[in-house]
N, CA, C and O atoms as CSV, one atom per row, in Angstrom:
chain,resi,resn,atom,element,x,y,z
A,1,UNK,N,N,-159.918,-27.314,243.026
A,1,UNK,CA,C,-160.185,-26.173,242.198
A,1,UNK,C,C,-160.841,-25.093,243.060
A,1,UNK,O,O,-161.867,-25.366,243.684
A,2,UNK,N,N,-160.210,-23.701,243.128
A,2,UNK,CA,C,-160.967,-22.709,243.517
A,2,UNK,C,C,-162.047,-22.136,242.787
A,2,UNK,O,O,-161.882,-22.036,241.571
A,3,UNK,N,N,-163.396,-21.635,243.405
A,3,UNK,CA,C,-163.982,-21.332,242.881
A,3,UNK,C,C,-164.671,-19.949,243.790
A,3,UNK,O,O,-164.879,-19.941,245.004
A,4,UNK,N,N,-164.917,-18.929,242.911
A,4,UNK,CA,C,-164.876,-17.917,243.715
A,4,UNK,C,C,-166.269,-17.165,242.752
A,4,UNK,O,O,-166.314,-16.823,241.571
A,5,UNK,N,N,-167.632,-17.090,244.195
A,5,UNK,CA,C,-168.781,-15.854,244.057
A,5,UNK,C,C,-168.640,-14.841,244.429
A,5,UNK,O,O,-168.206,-14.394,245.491
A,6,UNK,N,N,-169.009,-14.410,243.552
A,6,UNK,CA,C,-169.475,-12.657,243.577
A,6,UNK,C,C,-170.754,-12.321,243.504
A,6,UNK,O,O,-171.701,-13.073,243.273
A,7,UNK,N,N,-170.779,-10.538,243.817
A,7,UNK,CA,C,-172.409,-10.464,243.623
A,7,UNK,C,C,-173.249,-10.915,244.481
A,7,UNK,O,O,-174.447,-11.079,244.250
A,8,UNK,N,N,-172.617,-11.177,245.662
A,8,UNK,CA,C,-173.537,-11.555,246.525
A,8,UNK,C,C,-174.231,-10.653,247.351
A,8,UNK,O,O,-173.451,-9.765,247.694
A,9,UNK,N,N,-175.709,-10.440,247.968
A,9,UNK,CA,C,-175.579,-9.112,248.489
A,9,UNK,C,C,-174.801,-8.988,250.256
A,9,UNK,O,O,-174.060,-9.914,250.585
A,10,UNK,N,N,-174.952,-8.264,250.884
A,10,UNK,CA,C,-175.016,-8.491,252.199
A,10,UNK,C,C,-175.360,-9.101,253.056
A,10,UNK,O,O,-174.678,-9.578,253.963
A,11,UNK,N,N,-177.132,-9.206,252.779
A,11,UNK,CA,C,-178.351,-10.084,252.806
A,11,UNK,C,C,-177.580,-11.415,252.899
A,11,UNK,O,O,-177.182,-11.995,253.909
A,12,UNK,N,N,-177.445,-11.814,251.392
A,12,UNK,CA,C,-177.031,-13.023,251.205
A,12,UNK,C,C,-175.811,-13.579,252.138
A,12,UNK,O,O,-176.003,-14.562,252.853
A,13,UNK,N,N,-174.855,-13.075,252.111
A,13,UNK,CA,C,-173.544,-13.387,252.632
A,13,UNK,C,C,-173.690,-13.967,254.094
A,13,UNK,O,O,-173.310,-15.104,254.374
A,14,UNK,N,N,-174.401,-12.907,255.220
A,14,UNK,CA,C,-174.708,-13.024,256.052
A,14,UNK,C,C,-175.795,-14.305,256.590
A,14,UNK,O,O,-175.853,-14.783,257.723
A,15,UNK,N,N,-176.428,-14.589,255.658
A,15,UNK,CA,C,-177.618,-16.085,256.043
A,15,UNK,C,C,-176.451,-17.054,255.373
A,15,UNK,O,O,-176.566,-18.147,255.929
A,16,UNK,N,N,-175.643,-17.086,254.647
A,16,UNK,CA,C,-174.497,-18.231,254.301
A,16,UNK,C,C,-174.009,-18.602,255.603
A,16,UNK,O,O,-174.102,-19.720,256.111
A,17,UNK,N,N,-173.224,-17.080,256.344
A,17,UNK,CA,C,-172.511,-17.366,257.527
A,17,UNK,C,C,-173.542,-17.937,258.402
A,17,UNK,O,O,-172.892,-18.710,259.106
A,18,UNK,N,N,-174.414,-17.988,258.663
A,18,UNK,CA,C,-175.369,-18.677,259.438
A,18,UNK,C,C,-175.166,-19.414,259.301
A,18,UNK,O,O,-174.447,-19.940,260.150
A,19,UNK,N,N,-175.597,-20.267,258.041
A,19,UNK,CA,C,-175.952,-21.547,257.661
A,19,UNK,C,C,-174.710,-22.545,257.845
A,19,UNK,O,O,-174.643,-23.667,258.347
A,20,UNK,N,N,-173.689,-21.659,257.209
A,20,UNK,CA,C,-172.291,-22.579,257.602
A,20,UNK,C,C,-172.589,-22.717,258.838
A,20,UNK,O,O,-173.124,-23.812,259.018
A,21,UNK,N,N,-172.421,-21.683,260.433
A,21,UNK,CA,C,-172.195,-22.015,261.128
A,21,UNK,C,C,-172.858,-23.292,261.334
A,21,UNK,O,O,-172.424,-24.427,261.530
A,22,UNK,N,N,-174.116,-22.764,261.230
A,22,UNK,CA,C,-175.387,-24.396,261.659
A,22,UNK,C,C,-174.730,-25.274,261.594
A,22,UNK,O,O,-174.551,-25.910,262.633
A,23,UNK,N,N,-174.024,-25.744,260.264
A,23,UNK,CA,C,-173.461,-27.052,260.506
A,23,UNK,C,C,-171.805,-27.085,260.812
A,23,UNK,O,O,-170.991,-27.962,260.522
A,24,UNK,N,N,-171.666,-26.167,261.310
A,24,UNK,CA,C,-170.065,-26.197,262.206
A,24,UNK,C,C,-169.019,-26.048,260.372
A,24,UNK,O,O,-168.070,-26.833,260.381
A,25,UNK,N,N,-169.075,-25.616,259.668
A,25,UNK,CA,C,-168.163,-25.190,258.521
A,25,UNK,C,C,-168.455,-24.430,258.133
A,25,UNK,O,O,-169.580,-23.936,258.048
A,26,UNK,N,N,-166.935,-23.944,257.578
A,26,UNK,CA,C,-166.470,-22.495,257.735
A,26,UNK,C,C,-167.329,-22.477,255.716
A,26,UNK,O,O,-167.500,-23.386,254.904
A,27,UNK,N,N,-167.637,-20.954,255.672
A,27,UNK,CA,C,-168.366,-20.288,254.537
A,27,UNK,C,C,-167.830,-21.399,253.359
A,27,UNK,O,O,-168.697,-22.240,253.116
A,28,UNK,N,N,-166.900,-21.522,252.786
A,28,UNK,CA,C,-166.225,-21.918,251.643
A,28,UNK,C,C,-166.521,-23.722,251.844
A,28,UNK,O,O,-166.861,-24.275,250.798
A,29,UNK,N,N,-166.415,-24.605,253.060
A,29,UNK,CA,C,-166.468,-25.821,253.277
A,29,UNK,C,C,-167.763,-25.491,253.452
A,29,UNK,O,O,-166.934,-26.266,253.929
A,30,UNK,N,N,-168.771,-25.218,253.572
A,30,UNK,CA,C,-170.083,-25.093,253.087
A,30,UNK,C,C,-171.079,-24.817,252.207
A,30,UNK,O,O,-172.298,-24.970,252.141
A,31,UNK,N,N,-169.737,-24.127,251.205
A,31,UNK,CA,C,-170.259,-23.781,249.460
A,31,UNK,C,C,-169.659,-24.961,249.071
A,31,UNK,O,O,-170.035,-25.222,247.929
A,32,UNK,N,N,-169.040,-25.638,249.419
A,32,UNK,CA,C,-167.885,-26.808,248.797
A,32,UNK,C,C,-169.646,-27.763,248.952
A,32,UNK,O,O,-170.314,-28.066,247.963
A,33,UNK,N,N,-169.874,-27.931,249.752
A,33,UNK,CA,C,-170.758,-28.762,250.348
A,33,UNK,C,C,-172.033,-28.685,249.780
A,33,UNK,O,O,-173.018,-29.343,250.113
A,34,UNK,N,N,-171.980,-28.134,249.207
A,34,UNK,CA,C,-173.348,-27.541,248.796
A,34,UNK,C,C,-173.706,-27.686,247.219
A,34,UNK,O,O,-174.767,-27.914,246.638
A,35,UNK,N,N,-172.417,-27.466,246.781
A,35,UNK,CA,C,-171.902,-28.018,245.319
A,35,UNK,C,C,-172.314,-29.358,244.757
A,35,UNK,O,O,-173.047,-29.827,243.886
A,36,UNK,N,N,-171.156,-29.874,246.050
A,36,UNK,CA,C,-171.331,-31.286,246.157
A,36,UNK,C,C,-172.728,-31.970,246.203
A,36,UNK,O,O,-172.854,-33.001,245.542
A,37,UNK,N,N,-173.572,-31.602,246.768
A,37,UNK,CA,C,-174.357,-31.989,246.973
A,37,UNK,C,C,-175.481,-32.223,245.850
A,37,UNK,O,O,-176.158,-33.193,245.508
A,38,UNK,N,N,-175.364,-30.843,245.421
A,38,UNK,CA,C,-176.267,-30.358,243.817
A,38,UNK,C,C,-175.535,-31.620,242.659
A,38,UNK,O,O,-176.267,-32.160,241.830
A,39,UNK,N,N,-174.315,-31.903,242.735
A,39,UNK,CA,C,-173.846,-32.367,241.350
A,39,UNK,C,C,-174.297,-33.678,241.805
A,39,UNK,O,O,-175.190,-34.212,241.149
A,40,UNK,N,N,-173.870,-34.223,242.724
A,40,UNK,CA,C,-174.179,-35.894,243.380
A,40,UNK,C,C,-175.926,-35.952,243.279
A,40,UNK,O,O,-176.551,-37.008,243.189
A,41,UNK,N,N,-176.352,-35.019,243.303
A,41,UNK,CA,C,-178.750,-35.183,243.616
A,41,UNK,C,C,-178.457,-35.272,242.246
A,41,UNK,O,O,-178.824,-36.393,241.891
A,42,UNK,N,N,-178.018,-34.705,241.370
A,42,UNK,CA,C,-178.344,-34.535,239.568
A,42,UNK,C,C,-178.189,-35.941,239.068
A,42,UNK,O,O,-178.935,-36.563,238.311
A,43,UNK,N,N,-176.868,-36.389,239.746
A,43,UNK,CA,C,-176.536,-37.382,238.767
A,43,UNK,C,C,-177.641,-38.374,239.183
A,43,UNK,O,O,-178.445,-38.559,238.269
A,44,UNK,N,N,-177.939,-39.166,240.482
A,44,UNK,CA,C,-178.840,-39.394,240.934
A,44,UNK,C,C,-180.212,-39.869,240.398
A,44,UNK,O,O,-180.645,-40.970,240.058
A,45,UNK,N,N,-180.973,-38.047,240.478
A,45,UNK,CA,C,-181.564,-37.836,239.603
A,45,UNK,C,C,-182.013,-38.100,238.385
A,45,UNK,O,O,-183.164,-38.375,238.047
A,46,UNK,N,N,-180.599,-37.961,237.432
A,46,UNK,CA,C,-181.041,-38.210,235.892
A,46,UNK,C,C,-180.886,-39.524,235.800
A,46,UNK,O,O,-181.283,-39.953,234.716
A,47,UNK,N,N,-180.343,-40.551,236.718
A,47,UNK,CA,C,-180.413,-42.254,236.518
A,47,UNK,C,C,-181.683,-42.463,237.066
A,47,UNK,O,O,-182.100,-43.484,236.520
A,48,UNK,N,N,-182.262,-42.175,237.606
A,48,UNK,CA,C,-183.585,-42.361,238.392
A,48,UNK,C,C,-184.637,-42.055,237.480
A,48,UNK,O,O,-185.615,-42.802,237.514
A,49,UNK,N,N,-184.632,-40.838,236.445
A,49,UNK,CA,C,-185.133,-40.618,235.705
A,49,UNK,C,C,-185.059,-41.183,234.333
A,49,UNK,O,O,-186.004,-41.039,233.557
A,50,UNK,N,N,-184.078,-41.760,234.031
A,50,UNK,CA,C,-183.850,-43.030,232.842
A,50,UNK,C,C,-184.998,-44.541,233.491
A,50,UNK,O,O,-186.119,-44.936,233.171
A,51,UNK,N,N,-184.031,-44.963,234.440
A,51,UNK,CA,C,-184.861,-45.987,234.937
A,51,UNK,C,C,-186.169,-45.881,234.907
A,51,UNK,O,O,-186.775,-46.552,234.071
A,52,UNK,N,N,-186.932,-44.976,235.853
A,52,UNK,CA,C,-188.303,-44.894,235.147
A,52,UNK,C,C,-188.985,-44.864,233.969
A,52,UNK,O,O,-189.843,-45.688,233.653
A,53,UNK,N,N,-188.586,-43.828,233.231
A,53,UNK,CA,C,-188.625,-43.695,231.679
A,53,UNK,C,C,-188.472,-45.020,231.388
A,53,UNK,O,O,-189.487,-45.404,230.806
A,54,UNK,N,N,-187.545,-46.038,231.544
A,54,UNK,CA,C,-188.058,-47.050,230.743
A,54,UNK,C,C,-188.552,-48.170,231.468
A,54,UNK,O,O,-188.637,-49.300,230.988
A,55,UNK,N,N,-188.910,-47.821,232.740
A,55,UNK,CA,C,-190.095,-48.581,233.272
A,55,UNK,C,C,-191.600,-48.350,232.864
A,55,UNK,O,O,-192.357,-49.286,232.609
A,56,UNK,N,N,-191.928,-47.170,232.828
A,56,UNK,CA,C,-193.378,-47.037,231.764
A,56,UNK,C,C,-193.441,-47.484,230.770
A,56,UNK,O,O,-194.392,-48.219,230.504
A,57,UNK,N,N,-192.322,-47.178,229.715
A,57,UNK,CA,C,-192.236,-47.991,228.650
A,57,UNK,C,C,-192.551,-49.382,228.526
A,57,UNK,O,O,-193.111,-49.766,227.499
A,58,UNK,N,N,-192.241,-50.249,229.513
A,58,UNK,CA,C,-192.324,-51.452,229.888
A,58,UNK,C,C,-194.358,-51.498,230.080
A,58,UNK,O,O,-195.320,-52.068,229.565
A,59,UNK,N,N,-194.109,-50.655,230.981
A,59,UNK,CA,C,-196.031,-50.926,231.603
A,59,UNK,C,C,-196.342,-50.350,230.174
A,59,UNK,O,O,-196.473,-51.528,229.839
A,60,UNK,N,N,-196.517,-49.849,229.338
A,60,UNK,CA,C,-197.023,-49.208,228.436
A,60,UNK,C,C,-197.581,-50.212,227.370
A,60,UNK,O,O,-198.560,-50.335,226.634
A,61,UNK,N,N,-195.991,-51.103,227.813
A,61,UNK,CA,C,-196.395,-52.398,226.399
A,61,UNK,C,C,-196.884,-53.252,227.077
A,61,UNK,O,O,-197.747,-53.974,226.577
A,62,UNK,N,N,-196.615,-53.367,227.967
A,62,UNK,CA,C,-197.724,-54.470,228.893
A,62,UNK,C,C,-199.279,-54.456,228.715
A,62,UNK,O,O,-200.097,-55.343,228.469
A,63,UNK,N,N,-199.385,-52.932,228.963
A,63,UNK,CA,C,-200.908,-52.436,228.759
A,63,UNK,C,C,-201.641,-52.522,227.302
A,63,UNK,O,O,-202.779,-52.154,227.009
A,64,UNK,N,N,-200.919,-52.956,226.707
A,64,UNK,CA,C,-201.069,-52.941,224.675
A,64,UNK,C,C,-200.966,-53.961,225.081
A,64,UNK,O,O,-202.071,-54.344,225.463
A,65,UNK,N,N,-200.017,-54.877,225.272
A,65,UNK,CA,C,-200.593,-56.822,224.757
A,65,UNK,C,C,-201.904,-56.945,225.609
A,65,UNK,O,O,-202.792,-57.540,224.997
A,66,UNK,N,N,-202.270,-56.501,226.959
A,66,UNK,CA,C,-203.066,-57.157,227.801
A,66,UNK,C,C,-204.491,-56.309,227.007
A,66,UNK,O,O,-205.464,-57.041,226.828
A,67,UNK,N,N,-204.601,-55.140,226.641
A,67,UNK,CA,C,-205.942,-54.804,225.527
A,67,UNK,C,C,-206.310,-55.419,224.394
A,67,UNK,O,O,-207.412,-55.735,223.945
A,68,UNK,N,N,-205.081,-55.553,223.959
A,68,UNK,CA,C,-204.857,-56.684,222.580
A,68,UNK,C,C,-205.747,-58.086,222.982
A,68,UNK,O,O,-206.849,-58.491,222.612
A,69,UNK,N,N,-205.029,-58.463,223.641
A,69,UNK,CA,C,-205.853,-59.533,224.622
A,69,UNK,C,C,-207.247,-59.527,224.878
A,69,UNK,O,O,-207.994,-60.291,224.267
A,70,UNK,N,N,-207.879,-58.306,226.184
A,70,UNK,CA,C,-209.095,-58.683,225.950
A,70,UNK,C,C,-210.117,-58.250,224.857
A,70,UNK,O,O,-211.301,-58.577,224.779
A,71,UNK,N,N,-209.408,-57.453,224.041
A,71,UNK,CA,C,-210.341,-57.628,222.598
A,71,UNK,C,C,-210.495,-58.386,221.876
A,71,UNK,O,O,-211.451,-58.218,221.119
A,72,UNK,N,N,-209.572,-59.736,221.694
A,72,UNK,CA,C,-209.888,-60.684,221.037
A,72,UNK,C,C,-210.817,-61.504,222.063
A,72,UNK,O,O,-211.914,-61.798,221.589
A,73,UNK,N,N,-210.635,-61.825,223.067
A,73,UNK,CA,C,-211.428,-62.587,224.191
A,73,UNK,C,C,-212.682,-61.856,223.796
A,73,UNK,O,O,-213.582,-62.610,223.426
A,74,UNK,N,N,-212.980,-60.470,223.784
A,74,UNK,CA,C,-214.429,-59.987,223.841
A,74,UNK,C,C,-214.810,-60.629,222.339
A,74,UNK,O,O,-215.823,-61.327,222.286
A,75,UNK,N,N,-214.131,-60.444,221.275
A,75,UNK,CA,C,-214.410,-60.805,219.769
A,75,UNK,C,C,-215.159,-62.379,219.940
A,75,UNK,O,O,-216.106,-62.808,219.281
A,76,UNK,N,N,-214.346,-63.130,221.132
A,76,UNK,CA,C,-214.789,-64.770,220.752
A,76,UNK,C,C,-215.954,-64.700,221.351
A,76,UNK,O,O,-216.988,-65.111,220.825
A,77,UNK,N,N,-215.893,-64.143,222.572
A,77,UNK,CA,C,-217.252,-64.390,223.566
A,77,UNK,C,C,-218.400,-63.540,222.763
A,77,UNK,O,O,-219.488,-64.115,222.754
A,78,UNK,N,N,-218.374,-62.658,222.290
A,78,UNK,CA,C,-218.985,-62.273,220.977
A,78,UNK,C,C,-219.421,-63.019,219.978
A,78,UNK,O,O,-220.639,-62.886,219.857
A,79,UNK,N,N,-218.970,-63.729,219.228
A,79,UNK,CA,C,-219.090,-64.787,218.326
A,79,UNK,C,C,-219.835,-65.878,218.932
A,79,UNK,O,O,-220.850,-66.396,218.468
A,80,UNK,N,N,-219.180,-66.208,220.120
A,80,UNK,CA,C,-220.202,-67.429,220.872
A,80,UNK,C,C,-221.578,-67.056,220.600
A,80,UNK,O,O,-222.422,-67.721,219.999
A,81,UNK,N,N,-221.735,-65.486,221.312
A,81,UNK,CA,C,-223.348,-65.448,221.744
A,81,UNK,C,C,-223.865,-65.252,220.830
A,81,UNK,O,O,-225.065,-65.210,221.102
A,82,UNK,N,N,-223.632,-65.011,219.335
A,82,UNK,CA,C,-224.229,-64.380,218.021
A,82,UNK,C,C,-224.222,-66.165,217.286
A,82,UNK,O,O,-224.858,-66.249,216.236
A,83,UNK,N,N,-223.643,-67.320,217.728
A,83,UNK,CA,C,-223.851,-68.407,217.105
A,83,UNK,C,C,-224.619,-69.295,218.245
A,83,UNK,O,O,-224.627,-70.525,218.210
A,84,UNK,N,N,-225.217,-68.579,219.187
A,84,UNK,CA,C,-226.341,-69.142,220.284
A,84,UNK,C,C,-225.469,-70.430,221.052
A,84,UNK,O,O,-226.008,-71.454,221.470
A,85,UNK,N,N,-224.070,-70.139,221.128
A,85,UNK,CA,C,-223.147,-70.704,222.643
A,85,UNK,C,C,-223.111,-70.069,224.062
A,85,UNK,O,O,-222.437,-70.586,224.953
C-alpha cells in the first residue's frame, strides 16, 4: 500500500533525508520503517499492558487474603492475652 505525507516543512523533509541516510534507506524505506516499527511497539505494548493489568490484579488479591489473614491471627493472639494465655 502506498502511502503518501504532506505538509511537511522543509525543516522536516531535510532531517528525514538525514535520518534515512543514517541508516543507508532511501526516504520512503525509512517511513516504511518507521511505521513498522510504531504498529509492531503498540501491539507489544498493549499485550504487555494486559499482562500486567492482570498481574496486579493477582497481587491485589493476594494482598486481601494475606490481611484477611493477619487480622484474624491478631484477633486470636488478642483473645489469648485478654483470657491470660
Amino acid at each position: 500500500m502506498e502511502i503518501k505525507i504532506r505538509n511537511l516543512t522543509t525543516e522536516q523533509l531535510k532531517r528525514l533525508d538525514e535520518l534515512a541516510k543514517e541508516h543507508h534507506l532511501s526516504r520512503d524505506k525509512f517511513i516504511s520503517k518507521i511505521i513498522t516499527n510504531y504498529l509492531e511497539d503498540e501491539r507489544f505494548l498493549t499485550l504487555h499492558q494486559t499482562f500486567f493489568n492482570n498481574e496486579v490484579k493477582e497481587i491485589i488479591h493476594q494482598l486481601q487474603v494475606s490481611n484477611h489473614t493477619i487480622k484474624q491471627a491478631t484477633q486470636v493472639i488478642s483473645q489469648g492475652d485478654t483470657n491470660g494465655n
